[in-house]
C-alpha positions in Angstrom: -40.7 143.7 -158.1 -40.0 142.4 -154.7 -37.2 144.6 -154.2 -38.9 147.7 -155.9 -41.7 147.2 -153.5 -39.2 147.2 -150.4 -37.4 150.4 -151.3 -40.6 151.8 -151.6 -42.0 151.3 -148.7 -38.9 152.0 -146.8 -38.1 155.9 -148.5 -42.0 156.7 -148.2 -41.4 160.6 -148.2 -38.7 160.5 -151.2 -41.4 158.4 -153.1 -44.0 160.0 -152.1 -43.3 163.2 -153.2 -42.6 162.3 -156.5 -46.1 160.0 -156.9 -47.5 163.8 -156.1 -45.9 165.5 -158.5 -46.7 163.1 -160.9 -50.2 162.7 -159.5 -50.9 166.3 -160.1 -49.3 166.6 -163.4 -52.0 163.3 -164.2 -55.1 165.5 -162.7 -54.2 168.9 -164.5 -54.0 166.3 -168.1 -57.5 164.7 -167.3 -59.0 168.4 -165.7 -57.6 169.8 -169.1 -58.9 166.9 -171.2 -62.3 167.1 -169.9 -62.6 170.6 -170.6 -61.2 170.6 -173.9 -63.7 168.2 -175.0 -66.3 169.8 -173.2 -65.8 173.0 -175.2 -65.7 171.1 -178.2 -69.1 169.8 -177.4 -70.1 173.2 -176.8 -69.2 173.6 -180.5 -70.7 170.7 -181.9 -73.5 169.1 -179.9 -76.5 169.8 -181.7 -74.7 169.0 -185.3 -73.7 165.5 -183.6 -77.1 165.2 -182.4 -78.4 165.3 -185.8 -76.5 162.6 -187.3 -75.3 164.1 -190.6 -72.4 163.6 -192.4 -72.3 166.3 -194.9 -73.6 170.1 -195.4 -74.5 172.2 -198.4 -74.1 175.9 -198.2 -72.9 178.9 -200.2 -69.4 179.6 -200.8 -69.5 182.9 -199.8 -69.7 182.1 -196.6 -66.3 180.9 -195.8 -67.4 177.7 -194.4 -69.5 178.9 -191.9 -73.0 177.8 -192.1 -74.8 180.3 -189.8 -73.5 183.5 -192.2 -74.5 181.3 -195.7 -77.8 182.5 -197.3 -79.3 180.7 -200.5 -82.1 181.9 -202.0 -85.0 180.0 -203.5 -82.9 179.5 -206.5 -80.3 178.6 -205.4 -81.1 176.1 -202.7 -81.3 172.4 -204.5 -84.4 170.8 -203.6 -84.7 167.8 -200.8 -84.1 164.5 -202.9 -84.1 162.4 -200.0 -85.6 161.6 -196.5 -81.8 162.1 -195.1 -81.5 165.4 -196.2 -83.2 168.8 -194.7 -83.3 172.2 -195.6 -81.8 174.2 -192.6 -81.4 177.9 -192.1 -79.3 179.8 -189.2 -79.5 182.7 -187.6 -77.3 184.2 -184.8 -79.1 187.0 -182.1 -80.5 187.8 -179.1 -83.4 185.4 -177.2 -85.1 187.9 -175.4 -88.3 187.2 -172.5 -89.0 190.5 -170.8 -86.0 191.8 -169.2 -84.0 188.4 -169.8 -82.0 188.4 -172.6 -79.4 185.6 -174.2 -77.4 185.0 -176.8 -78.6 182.1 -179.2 -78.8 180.5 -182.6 -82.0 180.0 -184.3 -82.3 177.0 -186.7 -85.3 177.2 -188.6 -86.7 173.4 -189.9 -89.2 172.5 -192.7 -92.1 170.3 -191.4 -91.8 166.7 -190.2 -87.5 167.5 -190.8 -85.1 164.6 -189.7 -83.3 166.7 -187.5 -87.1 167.1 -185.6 -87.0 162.9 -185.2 -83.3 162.8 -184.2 -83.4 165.6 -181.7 -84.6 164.7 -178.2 -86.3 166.6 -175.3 -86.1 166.9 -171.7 -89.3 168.7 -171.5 -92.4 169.7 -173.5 -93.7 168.9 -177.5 -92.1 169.7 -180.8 -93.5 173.0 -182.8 -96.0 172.6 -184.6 -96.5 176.1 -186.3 -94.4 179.0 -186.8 -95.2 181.0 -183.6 -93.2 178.0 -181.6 -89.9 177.7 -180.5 -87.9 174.4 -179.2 -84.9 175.8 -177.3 -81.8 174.4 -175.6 -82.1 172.6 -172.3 -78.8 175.0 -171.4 -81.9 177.9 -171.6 -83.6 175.8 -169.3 -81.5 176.2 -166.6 -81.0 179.6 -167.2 -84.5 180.8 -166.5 -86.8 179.9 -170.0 -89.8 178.0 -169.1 -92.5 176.2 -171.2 -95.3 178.4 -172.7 -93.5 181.4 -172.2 -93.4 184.4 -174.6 -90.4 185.1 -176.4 -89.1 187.1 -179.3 -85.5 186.5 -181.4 -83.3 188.1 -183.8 -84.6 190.9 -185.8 -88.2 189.7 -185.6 -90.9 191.2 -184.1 -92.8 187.9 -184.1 -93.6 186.6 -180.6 -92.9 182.9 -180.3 -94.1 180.6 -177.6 -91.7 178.2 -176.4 -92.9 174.8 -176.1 -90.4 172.4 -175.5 -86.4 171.9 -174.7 -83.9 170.2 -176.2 -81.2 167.4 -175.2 -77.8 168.5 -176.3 -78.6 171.6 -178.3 -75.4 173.5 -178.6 -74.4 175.3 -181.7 -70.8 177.4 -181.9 -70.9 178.0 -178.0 -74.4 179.2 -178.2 -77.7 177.7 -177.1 -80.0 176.7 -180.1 -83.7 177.6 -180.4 -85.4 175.4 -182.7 -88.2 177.4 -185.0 -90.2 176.9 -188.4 -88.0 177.8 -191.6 -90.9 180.0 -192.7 -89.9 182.4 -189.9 -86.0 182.2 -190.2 -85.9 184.7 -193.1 -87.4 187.6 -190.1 -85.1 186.5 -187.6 -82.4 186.8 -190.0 -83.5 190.4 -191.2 -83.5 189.4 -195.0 -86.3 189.3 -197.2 -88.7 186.4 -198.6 -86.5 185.7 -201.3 -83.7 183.7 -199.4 -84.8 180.5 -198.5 -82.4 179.0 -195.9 -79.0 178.7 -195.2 -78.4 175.4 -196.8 -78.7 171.9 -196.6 -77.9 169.4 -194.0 -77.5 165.4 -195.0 -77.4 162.3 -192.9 -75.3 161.1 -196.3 -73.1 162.4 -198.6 -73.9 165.5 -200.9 -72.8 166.4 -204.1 -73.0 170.1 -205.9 -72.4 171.4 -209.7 -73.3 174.7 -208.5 -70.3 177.4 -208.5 -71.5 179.3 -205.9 -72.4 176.4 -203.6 -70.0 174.0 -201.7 -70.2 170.7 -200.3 -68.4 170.0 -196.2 -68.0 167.1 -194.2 -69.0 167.4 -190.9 -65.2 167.6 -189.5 -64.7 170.5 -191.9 -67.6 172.0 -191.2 -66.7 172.1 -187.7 -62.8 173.2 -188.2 -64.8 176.5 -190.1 -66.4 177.1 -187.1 -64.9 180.7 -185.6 -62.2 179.6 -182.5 -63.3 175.9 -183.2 -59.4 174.9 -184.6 -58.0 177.6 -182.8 -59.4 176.1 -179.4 -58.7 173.0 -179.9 -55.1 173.0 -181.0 -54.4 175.2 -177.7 -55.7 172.6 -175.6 -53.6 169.9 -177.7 -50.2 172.0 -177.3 -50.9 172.1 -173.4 -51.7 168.4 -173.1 -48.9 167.5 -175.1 -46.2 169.4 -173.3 -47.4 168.5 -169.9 -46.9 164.9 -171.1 -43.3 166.1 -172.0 -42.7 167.9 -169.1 -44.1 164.6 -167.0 -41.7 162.8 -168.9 -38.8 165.4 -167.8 -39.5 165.1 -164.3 -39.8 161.6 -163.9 -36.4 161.1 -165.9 -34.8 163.3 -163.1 -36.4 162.5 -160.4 -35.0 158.6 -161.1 -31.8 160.0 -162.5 -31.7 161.4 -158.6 -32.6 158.4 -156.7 -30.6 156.3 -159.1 -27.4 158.4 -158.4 -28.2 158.4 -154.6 -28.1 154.8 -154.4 -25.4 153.9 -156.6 -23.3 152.7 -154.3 -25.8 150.1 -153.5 -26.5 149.1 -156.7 -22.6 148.7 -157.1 -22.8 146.7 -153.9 -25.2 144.6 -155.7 -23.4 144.4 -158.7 -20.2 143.0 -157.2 -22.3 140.4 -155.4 -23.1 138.7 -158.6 -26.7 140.3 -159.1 -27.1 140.8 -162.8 -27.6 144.6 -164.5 -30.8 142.6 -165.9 -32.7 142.3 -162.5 -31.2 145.9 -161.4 -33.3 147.2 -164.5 -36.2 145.4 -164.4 -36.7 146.3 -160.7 -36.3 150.1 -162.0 -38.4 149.3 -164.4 -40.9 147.8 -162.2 -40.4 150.6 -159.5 -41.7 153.5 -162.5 -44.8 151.5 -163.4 -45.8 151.2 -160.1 -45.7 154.9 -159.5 -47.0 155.8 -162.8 -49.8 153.2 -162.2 -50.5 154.3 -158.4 -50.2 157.8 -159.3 -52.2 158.1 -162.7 -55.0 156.0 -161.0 -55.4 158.4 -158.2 -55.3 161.1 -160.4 -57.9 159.4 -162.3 -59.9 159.3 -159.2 -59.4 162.9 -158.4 -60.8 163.6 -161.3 -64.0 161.6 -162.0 -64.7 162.9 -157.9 -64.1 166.5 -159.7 -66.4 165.6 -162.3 -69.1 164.9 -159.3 -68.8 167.9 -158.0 -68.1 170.4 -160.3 -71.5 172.5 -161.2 -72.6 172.4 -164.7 -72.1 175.7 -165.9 -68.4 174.4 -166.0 -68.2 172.9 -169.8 -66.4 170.4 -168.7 -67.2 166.6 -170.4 -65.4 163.4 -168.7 -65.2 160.4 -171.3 -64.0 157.3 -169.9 -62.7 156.2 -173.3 -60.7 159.2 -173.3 -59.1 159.0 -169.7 -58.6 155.4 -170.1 -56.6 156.1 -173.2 -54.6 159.3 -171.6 -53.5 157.3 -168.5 -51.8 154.6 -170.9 -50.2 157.4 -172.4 -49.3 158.9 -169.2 -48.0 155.2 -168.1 -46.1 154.8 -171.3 -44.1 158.5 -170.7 -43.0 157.0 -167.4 -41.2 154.4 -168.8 -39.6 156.9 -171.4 -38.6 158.7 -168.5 -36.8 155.7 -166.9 -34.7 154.9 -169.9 -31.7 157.1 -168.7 -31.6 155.8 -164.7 -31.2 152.5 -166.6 -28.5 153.5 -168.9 -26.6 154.2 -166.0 -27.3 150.7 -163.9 -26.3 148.7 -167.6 -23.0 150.6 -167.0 -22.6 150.3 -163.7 -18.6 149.5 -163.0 -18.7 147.8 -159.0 -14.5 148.4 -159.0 -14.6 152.4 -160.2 -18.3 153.1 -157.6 -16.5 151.1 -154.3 -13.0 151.7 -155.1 -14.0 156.0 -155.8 
């Protein structure tokens, strides 16, 4: 370490520059990261908010809970306090001349999803001219007790409260009565939800009906997958690419110093400590670099405003700088193939 740290501090620039690069390539992972799970959250928040593990809905419907309809004979009765009936409907919030797009999830009474949900502001609904919407609504504009019409219902609703965390398929939820879903969805009385959402696990003999987990409820979601596995393939080749670049740039600075490394060699100094001080020189910069990229990025997360879905986990970062650490020494595995065959009489001699 002792001699890592010395040519380190004497080629600042050279070293330097490549702690940048690398530093960069760290911040663009984490940036990436954060915004990959923060779209994901985007996806999935309210779901995750309720605590369930499994879903009922109608096969028809791909998969996708918000386009499932089960009518009254069809949708199995509530056989537990874990379970609630749950219908969805996708359309337009609209308050005057404001208009957004949102999901409306209609609940029965005294639902579990009602005790596991939180607010930031207001009551829960207590009759079906009430709404509960998103805190994301909140800051756009939607205040408490203000009048407000969804979906293909002429209804006014009041809204009376917002919602922690309320985020369903990219879209902002608004929490109403299940006796007014089947008007914001534009169907008749004879549907009576969308299905059936469980904190445990459901079963089905029904033909028409299906049983998901949660994960596969989410991979059904439209882009959810798709999303996701685009920001996996860019995270995992920038971690190749890092691993490219730090392989060269120590192939380069190995090379370059050769000579002195022969010099060394001659002198009696073993190939052992040659490696373990190249060794030592990568997880410094790895370690130095990653950790002020991690930096950079936690001071992005400060910063950034919150329209930005972007969602830092600590967990997360700790686990991608290891990696990021780890594809450093990968990197240095070639520069120390070439010190283990280092031959002092053909490097002087030459």
């Amino acid at each position: 370490m002792f001699l890592a740290l010395h040519e380190v501090k004497k080629e600042k620039l050279r070293y330097g520059l490549v702690m940048g690069v690398i530093l960069l390539i760290a911040y663009l992972i984490f940036i990436l990261s954060a915004l990959a799970q923060g779209l994901a959250s985007q996806n999935t928040a309210a779901v995750n908010s309720w605590q369930s593990q499994s879903v009922l809905l109608s096969k028809d419907a791909n998969g996708n809970l918000a386009q499932s309809m089960l009518t009254k004979e069809e949708m199995p009765k509530v056989s537990s306090t874990k379970q609630d009936q749950v219908g969805l409907a996708q359309g337009i919030l609209k308050a005057g001349d404001a208009r957004q797009s949102a999901t409306f999830i209609g609940l029965a009474n005294n639902s579990q999803i009602q005790k596991q949900t939180k607010l930031v502001q207001g009551r829960w609904l207590q009759n079906d001219a009430e709404l509960v919407l998103s805190d994301q609504l909140k800051q756009q504009g939607f205040k408490l007790n203000q009048k407000v019409t969804m979906g293909l219902s002429n209804q006014t609703f009041t809204v009376v409260g917002f919602a922690k965390n309320a985020l369903y398929n990219m879209s902002p939820v608004a929490y109403g009565s299940l006796n007014a879903w089947p008007a914001v969805k534009g169907v008749n009385s004879e549907f009576a939800g969308s299905g059936i959402v469980s904190q445990g696990k459901l079963r089905t003999d029904n033909d028409n009906l299906q049983v998901l987990s949660k994960k596969e409820l989410f991979n059904k979601m439209p882009g959810y997958a798709a999303q996701n596995q685009t920001f996996l393939f860019m995270i995992a080749f920038l971690i190749v690419i890092s691993i490219v670049i730090v392989a060269i740039f120590l192939y380069i600075l190995t090379m370059q110093k050769l000579e002195n490394l022969a010099v060394l060699r001659a002198q009696g100094i073993p190939s052992s400590y040659l490696i373990q001080n190249t060794l030592s020189q990568t997880v410094l910069i790895m370690v130095v670099s990653v950790g002020l990229g991690t930096l950079l990025s936690a001071l992005t997360g400060l910063v950034i405003p919150k329209a930005v879905p972007m969602s830092f986990d600590p967990v997360l970062m700790t686990g991608t700088a290891v990696v990021l650490v780890l594809t450093g020494i990968i990197g240095a595995v070639i520069p120390m193939r070439i010190i283990a065959k280092i031959d002092p009489v053909s490097v002087i001699g030459g």
